[in-house]
Backbone as numpy.savetxt, mean C-alpha at the origin, in Angstrom:
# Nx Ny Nz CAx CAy CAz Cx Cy Cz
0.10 -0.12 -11.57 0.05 -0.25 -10.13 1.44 -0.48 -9.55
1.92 -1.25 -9.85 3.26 -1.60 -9.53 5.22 -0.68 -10.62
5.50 -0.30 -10.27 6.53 0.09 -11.02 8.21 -0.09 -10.64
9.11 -0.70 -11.46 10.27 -0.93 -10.90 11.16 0.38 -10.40
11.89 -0.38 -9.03 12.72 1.16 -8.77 14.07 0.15 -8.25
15.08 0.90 -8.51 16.04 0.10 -8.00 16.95 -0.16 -6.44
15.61 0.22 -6.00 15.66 -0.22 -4.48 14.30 -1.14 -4.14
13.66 -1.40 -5.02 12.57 -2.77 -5.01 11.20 -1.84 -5.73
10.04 -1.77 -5.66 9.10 -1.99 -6.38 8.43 -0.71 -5.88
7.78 0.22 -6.57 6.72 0.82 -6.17 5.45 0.79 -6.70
5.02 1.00 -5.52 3.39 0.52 -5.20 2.26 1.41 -5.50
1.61 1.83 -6.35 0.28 3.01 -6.05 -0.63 1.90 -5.56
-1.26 3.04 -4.24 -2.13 2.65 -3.54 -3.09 4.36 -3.72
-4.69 3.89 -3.47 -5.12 5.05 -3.26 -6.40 4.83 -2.03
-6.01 5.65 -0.91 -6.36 5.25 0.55 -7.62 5.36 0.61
-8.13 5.23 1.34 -9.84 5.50 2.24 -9.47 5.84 3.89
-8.93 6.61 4.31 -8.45 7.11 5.58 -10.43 7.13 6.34
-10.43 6.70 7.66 -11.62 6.89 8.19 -12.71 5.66 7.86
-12.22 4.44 7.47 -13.49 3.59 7.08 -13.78 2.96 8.66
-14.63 1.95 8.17 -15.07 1.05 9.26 -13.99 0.17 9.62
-13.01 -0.40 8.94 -12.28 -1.18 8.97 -10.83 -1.24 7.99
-9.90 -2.16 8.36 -8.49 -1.88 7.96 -8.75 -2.83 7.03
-8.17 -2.39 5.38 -8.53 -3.74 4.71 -8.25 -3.17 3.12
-7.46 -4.26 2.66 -7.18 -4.62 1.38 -8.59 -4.83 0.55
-8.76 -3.39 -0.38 -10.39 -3.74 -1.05 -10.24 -3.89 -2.56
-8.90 -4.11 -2.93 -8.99 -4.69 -3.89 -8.14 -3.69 -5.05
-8.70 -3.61 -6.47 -7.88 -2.96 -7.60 -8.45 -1.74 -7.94
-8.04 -0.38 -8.23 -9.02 0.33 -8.09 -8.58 1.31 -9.38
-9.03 1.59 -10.40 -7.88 2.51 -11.66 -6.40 2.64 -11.55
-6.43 1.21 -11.54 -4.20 1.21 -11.38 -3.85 1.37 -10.12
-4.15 1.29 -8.76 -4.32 1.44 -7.72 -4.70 0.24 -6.82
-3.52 0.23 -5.54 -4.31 -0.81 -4.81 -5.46 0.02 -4.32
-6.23 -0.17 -3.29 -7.20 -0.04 -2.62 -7.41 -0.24 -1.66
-7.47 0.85 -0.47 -7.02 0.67 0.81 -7.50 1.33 1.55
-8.38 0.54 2.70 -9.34 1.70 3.85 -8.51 1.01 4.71
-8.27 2.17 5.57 -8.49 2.36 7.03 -8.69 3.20 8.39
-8.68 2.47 9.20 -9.68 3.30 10.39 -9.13 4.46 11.11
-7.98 4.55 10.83 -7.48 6.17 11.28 -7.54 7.50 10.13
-7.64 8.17 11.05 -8.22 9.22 10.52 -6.37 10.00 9.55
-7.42 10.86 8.79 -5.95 11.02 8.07 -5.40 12.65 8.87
-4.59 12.92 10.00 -4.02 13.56 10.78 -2.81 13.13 11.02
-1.75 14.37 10.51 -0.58 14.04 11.38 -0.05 12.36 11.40
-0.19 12.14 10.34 0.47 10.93 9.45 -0.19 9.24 9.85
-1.09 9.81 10.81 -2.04 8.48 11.26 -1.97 7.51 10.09
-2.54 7.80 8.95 -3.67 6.86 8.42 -2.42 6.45 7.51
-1.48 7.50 7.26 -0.25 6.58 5.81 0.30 5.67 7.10
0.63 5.68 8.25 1.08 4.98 9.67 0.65 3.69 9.18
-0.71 3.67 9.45 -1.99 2.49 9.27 -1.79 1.98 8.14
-1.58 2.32 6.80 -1.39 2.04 5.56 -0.21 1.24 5.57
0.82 1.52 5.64 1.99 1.08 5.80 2.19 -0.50 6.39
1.33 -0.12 8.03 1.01 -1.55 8.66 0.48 -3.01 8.40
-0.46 -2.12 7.36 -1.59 -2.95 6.66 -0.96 -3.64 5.28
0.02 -2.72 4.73 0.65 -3.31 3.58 1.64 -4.35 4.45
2.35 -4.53 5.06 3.05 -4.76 5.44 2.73 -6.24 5.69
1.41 -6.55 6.51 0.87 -7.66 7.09 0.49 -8.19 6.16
-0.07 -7.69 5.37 -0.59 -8.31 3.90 0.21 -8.70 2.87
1.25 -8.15 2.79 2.42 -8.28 1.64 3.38 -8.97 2.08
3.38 -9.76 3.53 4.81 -10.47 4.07 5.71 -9.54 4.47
5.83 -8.10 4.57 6.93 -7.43 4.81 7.19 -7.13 5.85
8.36 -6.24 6.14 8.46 -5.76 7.30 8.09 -4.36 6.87
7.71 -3.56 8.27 7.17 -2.29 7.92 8.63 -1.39 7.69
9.63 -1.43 7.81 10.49 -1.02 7.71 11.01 -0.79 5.93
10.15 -2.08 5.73 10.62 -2.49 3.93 9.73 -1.53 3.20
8.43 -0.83 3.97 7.57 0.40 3.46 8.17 1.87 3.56
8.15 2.36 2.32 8.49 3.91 2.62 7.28 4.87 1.67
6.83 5.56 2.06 6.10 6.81 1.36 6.66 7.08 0.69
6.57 7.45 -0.34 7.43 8.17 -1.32 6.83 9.62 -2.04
5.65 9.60 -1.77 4.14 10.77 -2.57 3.47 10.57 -2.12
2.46 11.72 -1.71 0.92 11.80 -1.32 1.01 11.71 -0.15
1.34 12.48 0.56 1.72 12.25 2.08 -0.33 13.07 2.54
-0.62 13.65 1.74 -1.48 14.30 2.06 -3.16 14.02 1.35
-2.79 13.35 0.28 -3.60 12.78 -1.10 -3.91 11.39 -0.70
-5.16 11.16 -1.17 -5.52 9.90 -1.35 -4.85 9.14 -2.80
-4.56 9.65 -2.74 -3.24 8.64 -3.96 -1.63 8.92 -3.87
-1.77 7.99 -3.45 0.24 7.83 -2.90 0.85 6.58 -3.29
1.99 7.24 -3.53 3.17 6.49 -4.01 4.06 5.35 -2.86
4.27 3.88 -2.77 4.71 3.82 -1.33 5.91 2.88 -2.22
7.38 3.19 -1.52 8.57 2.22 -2.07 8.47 0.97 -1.42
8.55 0.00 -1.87 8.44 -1.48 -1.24 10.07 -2.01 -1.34
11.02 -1.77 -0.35 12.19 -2.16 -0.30 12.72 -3.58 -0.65
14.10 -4.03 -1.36 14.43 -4.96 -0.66 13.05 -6.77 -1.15
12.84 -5.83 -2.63 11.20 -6.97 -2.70 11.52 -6.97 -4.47
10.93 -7.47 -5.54 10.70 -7.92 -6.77 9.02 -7.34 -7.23
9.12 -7.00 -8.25 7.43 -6.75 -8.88 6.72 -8.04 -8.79
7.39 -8.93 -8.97 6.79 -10.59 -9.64 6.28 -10.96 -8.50
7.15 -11.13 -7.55 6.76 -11.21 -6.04 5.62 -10.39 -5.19
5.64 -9.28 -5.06 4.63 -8.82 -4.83 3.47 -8.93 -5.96
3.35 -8.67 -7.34 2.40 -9.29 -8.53 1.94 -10.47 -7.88
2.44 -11.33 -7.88 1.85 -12.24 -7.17 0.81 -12.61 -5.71
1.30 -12.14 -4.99 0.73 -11.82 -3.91 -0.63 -11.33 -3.69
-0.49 -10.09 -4.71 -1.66 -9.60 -5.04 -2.71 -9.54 -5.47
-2.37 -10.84 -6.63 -3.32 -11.30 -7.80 -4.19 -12.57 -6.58
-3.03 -13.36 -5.54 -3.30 -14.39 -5.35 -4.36 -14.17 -4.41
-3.99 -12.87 -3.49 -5.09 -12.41 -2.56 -6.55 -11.74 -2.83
-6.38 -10.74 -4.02 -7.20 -9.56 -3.83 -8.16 -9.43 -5.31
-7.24 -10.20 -6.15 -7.98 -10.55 -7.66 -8.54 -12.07 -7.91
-9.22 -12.69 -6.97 -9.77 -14.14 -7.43 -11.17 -13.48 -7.89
């Protein structure tokens, strides 16, 4: 899920563009897990994704970059400017109890 890059950490996430709601759903085959409510058009829903990591992970959205899958429900996102351990953490503390 997580992999080192030497501009901070990357992230596989694999989306749910179009749910009921914006929301961290957890671990999914090496994958975060991630619905939300925009539709996937014209970069809406990686938009939304981004936001959502962002609020959830302490970051700034700025510290999010796409990196793959601009079009795929499985994308690659660079987490700037951040540590694996640090975000590992975060993740385990939120989304794996």
């Amino acid at each position: 899920m997580l992999t080192f890059h030497p501009d901070g950490v990357i992230l596989a996430v694999r989306a749910q563009p179009g749910s009921k709601r914006d929301e961290i759903r957890g671990v999914q085959d090496g994958s975060l897990k991630v619905s939300v409510t925009q539709a996937p058009e014209k970069g809406k829903a990686n938009n939304a994704i981004r936001k959502l990591l962002a609020k959830s992970l302490e970051l700034k959205i700025s510290q999010i970059e796409l990196l793959s899958g601009e079009t795929s429900t499985r994308k690659k996102f660079l987490l700037k400017n951040t540590n694996q351990e640090t975000i590992q953490t975060k993740i385990i503390n939120k989304y794996l109890h």
